[in-house]
N, C-alpha and C positions, 0 to 999 in steps of 0.2 A: 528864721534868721533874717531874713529879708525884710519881712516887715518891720521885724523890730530897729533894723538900722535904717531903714527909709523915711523912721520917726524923726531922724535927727534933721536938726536945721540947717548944717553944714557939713552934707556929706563930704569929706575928704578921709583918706587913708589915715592921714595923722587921728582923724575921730573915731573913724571905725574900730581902731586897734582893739581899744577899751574896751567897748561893747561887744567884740568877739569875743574879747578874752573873756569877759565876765559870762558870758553865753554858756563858755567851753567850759568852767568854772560851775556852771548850775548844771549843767548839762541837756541846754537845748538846742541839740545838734543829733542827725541821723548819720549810722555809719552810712559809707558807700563802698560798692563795690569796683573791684579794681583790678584790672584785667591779668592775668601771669604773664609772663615774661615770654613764653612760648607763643601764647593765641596772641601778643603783639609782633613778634617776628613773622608768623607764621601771615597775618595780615599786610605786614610790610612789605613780601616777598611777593602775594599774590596783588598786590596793588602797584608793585614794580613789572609786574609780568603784565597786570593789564594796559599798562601803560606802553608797553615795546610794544606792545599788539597791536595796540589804537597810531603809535607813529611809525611803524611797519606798514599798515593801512592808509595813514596819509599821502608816505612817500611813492605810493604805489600809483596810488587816485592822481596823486603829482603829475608821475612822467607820464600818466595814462591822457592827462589833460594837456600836456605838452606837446606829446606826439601826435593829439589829435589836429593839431594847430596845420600838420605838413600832411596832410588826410591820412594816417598811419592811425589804422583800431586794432588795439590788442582784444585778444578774446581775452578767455576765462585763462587765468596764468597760477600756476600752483607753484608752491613752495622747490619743487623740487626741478621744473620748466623755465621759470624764471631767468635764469641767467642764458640760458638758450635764447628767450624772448628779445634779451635786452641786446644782446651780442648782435645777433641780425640786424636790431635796429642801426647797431652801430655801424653794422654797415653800409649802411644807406649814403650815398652821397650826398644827398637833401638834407641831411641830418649833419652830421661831422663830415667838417671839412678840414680837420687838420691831419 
């Protein structure tokens, strides 16, 4: 299909229409395939989850670089230590002072 429209002198949409249609008309065109409705959700969902993961991670690396600024190293902080980690921080006088 490509080739045959790239023949023309002035490719525009308004040109192409014809030669597609007349293409679809001989029939030189291959099916393609086209994904279910399922393996597209299913991709959307894990590409949403990858994505909280990756700015989950940023905001982590964030305050881990902020805090290093008042000489404050967090270690290894898990999911479930975290808010212990951050809470002390805030205690800190060097840190919040309101």
């Amino acid at each position: 299909m490509k080739a045959a429209l790239s023949a023309q002198i002035n490719k525009t949409d308004r040109n192409d229409a014809p030669g597609i249609a007349q293409m679809m008309r001989v029939g030189l065109y291959k099916p393609v395939h086209v994904k279910s409705v399922r393996s597209q959700e299913i991709r959307m969902l894990l590409t949403a989850c990858k994505f909280v993961q990756t700015k989950i991670l940023d905001a982590e690396n964030n305050l881990r670089g902020l805090l290093r600024n008042f000489g404050l190293k967090v270690g290894a902080v898990t999911r479930l230590s975290s808010s212990g980690a951050l809470s002390s921080c805030s205690n800190n006088p060097r840190i919040c002072t309101w």
